[in-house]
C-alpha positions as CSV (number, residue, x, y, z in Angstrom):
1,X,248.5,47.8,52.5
2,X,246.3,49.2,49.8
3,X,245.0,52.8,49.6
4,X,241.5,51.2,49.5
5,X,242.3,49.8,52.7
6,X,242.8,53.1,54.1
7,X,240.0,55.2,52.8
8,X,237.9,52.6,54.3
9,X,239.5,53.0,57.5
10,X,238.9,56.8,57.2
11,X,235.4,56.1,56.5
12,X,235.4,54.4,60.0
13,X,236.9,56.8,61.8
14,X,234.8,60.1,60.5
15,X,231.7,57.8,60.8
16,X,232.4,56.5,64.3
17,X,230.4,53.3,62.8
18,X,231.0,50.6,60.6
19,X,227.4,50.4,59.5
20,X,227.5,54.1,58.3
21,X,231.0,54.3,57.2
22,X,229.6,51.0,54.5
23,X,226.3,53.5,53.7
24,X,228.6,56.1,52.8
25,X,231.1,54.1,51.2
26,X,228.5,52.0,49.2
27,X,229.5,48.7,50.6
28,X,228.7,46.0,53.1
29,X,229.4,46.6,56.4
30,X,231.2,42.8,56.4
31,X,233.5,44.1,53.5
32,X,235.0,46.8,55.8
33,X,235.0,44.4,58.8
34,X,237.6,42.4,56.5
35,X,239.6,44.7,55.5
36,X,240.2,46.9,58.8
37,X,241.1,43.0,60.1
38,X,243.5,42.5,57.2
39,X,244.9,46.5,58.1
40,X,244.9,45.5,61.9
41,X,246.7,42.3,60.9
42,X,249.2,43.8,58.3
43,X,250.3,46.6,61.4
44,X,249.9,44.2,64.1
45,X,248.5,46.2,65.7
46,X,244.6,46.9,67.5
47,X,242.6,50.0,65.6
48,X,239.6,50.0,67.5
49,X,237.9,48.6,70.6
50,X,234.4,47.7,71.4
51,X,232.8,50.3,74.1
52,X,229.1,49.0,74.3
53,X,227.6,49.8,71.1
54,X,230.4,52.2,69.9
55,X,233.7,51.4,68.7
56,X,236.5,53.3,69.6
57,X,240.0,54.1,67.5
58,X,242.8,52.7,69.3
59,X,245.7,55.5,69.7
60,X,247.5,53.6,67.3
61,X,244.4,53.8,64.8
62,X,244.2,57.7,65.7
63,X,248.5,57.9,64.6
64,X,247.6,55.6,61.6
65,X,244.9,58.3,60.3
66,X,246.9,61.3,60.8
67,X,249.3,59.4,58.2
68,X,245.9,58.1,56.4
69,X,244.8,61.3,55.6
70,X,247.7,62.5,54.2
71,X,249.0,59.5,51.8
72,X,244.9,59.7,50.4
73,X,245.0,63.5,49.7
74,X,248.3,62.9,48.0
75,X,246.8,60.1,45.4
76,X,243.9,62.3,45.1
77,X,246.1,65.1,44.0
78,X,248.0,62.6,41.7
79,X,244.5,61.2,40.0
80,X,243.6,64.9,39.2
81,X,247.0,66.0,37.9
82,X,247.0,62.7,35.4
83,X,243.2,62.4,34.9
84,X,242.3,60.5,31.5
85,X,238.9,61.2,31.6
86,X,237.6,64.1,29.8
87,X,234.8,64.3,31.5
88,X,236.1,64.9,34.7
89,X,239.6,66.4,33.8
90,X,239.7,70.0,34.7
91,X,243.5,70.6,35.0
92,X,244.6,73.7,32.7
93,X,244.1,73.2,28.9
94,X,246.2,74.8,26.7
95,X,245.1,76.1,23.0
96,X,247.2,78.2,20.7
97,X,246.5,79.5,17.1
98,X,246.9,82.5,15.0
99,X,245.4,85.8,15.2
100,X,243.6,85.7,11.7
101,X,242.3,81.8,12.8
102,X,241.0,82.9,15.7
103,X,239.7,85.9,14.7
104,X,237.7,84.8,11.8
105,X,237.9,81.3,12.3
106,X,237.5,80.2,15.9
107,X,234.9,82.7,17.8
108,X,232.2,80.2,17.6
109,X,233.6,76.9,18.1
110,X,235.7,78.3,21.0
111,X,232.6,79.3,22.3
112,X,231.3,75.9,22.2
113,X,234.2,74.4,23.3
114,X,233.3,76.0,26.6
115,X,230.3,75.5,27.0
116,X,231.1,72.1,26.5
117,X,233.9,71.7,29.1
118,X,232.3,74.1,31.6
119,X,234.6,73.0,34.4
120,X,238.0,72.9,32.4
121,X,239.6,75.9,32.7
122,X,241.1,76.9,28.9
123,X,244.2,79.1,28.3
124,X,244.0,80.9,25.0
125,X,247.7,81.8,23.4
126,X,248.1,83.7,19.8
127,X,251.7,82.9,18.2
128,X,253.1,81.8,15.2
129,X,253.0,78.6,13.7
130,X,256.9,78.0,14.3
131,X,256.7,79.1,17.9
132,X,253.1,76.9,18.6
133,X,255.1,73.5,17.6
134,X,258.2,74.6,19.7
135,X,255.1,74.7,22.9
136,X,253.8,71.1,21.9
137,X,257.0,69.9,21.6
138,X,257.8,71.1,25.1
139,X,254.3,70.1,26.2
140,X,253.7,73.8,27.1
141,X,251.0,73.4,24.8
142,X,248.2,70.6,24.6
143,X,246.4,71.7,21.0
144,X,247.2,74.0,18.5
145,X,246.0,74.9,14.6
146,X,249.0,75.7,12.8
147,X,249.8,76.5,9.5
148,X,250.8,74.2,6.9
149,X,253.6,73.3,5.1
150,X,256.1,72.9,8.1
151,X,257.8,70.3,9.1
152,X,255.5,67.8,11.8
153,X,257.6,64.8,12.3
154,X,256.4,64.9,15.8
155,X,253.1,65.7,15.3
156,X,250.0,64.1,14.9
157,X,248.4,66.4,12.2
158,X,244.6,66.7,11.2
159,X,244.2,69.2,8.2
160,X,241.2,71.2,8.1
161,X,241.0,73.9,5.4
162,X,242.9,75.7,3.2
163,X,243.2,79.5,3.1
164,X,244.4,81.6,-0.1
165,X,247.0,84.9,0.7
166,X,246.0,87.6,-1.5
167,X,248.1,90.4,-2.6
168,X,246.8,93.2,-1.6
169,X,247.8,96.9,-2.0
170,X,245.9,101.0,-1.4
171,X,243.6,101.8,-4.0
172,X,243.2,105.4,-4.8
173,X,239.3,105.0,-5.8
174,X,236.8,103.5,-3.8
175,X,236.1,99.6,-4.0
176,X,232.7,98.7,-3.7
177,X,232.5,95.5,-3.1
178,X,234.6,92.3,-2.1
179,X,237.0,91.1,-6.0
180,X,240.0,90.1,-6.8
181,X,241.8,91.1,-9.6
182,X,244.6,89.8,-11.4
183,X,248.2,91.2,-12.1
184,X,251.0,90.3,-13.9
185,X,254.3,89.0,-12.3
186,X,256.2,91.6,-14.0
187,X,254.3,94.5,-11.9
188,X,255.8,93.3,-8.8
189,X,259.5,93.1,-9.7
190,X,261.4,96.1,-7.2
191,X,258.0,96.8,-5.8
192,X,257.6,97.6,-2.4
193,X,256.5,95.4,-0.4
194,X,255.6,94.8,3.6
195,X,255.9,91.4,4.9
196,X,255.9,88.6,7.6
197,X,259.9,88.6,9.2
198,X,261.8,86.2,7.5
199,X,261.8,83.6,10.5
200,X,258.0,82.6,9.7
201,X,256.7,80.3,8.3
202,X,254.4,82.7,6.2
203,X,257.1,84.7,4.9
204,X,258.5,80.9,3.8
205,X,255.3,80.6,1.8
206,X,255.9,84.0,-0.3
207,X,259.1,83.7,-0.5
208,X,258.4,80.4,-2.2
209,X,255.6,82.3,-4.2
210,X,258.0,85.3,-5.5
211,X,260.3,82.3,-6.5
212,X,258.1,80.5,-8.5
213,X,257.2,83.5,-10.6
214,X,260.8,84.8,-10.8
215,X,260.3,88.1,-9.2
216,X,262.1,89.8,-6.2
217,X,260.1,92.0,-4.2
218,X,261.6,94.9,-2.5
219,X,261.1,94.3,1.2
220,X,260.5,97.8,2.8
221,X,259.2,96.4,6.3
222,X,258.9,93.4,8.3
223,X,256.1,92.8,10.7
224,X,254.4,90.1,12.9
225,X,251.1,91.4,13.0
226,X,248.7,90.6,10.2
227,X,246.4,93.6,11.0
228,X,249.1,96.3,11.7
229,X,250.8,95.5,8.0
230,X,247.0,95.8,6.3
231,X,246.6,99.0,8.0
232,X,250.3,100.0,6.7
233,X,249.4,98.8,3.3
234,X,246.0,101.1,3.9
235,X,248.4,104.2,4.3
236,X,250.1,103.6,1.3
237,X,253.3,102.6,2.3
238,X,253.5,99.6,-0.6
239,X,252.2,96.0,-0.8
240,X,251.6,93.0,0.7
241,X,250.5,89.4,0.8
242,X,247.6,88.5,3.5
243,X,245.2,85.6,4.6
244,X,241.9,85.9,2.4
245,X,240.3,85.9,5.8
246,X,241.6,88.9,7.2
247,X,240.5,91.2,4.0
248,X,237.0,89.9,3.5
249,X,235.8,92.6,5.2
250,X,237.5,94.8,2.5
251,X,237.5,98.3,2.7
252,X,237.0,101.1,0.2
253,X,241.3,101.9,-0.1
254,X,242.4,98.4,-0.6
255,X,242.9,96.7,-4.0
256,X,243.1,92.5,-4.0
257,X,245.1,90.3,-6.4
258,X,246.0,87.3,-7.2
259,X,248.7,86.4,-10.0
260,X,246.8,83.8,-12.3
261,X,247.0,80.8,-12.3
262,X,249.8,80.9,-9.4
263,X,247.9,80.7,-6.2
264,X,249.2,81.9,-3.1
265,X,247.4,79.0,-0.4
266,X,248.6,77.7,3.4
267,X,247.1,74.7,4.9
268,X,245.6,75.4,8.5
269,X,245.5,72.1,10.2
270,X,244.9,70.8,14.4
271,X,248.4,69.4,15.8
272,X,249.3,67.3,19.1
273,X,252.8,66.0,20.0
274,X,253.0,62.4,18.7
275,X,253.4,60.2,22.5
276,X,252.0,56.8,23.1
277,X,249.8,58.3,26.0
278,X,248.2,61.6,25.0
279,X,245.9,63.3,27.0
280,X,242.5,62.1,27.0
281,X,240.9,65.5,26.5
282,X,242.7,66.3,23.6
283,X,241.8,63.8,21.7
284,X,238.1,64.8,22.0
285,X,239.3,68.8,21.9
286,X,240.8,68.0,18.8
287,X,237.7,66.0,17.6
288,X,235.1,68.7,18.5
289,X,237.1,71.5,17.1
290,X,237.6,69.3,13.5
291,X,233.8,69.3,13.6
292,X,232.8,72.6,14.1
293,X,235.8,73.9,11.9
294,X,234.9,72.1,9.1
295,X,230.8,73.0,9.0
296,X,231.9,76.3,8.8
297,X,232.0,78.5,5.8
């Protein structure tokens, strides 16, 4: 018995005709013939008798539909919860990046993205790099844009910029417009300073900074939140070291360094769990985001 067999037979039964059941079904009315024989024949059993021009279920075909109609909704429901095709898959997608990425980075191409894939309902989740890989190792997660270096042995990785962190601290006179300045290694040695908790991955990325250039900053507060440490810094409570993305828009208190020649840069890159079968729809997720991502400024 095959589950063609029985959508066929289905056909039949709602049509009350084999002509129009074939119409519907966009077959010939001799192909269903066959097969509700080789259905009959497989359950010997009769499924539907001639009454003048009409033919009429058997009870035994009206049993076998009740059980019809629920094995095909149940391979429907399997089809849609492992549908390859991106066109037509519109289970739950899941997306996570950073705040400052999607902030600056994303609006756009996230806007896009859904007008693309109009019928594919897209869940939006802001964490850190460290707890995004955790979700696509799980699979709670289908996509996410990450921040680079960290280890992806289990990834499939596609890099797509690279983003300097500035030092960045309250200026007493007003800035005018967007610079950097530089400073010397030596100023930062016991200075305050406000930073990522040490469990990130950006706080592994200054930390590895401040060891290059043999300095030890004086952490005064730790913080998750990119914009609530630049307002902190804004208020004078001592320095920090941000994405360049999220102090473009530099205001009149905050001064803007860089240490020279000893650049401060992360990686942001696209990352899927490595599997012989991925999902269809991420692929070409992944794809469209690369594109837009990269044609931007």
């Amino acid at each position: 018995m095959e589950i063609r067999q029985l959508e066929l037979f289905l056909a039949v039964i709602d049509c009350n005709s084999v002509t129009r059941a074939a119409e519907k079904a966009c077959v010939s009315p001799g192909a269903i013939s066959m097969q509700l024989r080789s259905l009959a024949s497989e359950l010997h059993t009769d499924l539907f008798v001639r009454s003048g021009k009409h033919l009429v279920p058997t009870p035994a075909a009206l049993r076998l539909a009740e059980h019809a109609r629920v094995v095909t909704r149940q391979m429907r429901d399997i089809e849609f919860e492992f549908d390859s095709n991106p066109v037509t898959d519109s289970r739950l997608f899941h997306f996570a990046t950073g705040a400052t990425t999607l902030i600056h980075r994303l609006g756009e191409p996230l806007q896009l993205l859904r007008e693309r894939y109009p019928d594919t309902p897209i869940h939006i989740t802001v964490s850190a790099t460290e707890e995004m890989v955790a979700g696509l190792l799980s699979r709670r997660f289908d996509l996410a844009l990450i921040t680079l270096p960290f280890p992806v042995d289990d990834l499939v990785v596609t890099q797509l910029f690279d983003e300097e962190l500035l030092i960045v601290q309250r200026s007493d006179h007003p800035m005018g417009r967007w610079r950097v300045d530089n400073i010397k290694p030596a100023q930062l040695q016991d200075a305050p300073f406000l930073l990522y908790p040490k469990r990130s991955n950006m706080r592994s990325i200054i930390d590895g900074f401040f060891a290059e250039i043999g300095q030890r900053p004086r952490v005064i507060m730790e913080a998750d939140d990119t914009a609530a440490i630049r307002r902190l810094v804004e208020s004078g409570f001592g320095y920090s070291i941000l994405p360049e993305f999220a102090l473009r828009d530099q205001p009149e208190k905050l001064r803007v360094f860089r240490v020279p020649g000893r650049k401060i840069v992360r990686q942001q890159a696209l990352a899927m769990v490595r599997t012989e079968h991925p999902r269809a729809l991420t692929l070409q997720v992944a794809k469209f985001l690369e594109q837009q991502i990269r044609t931007k400024p």
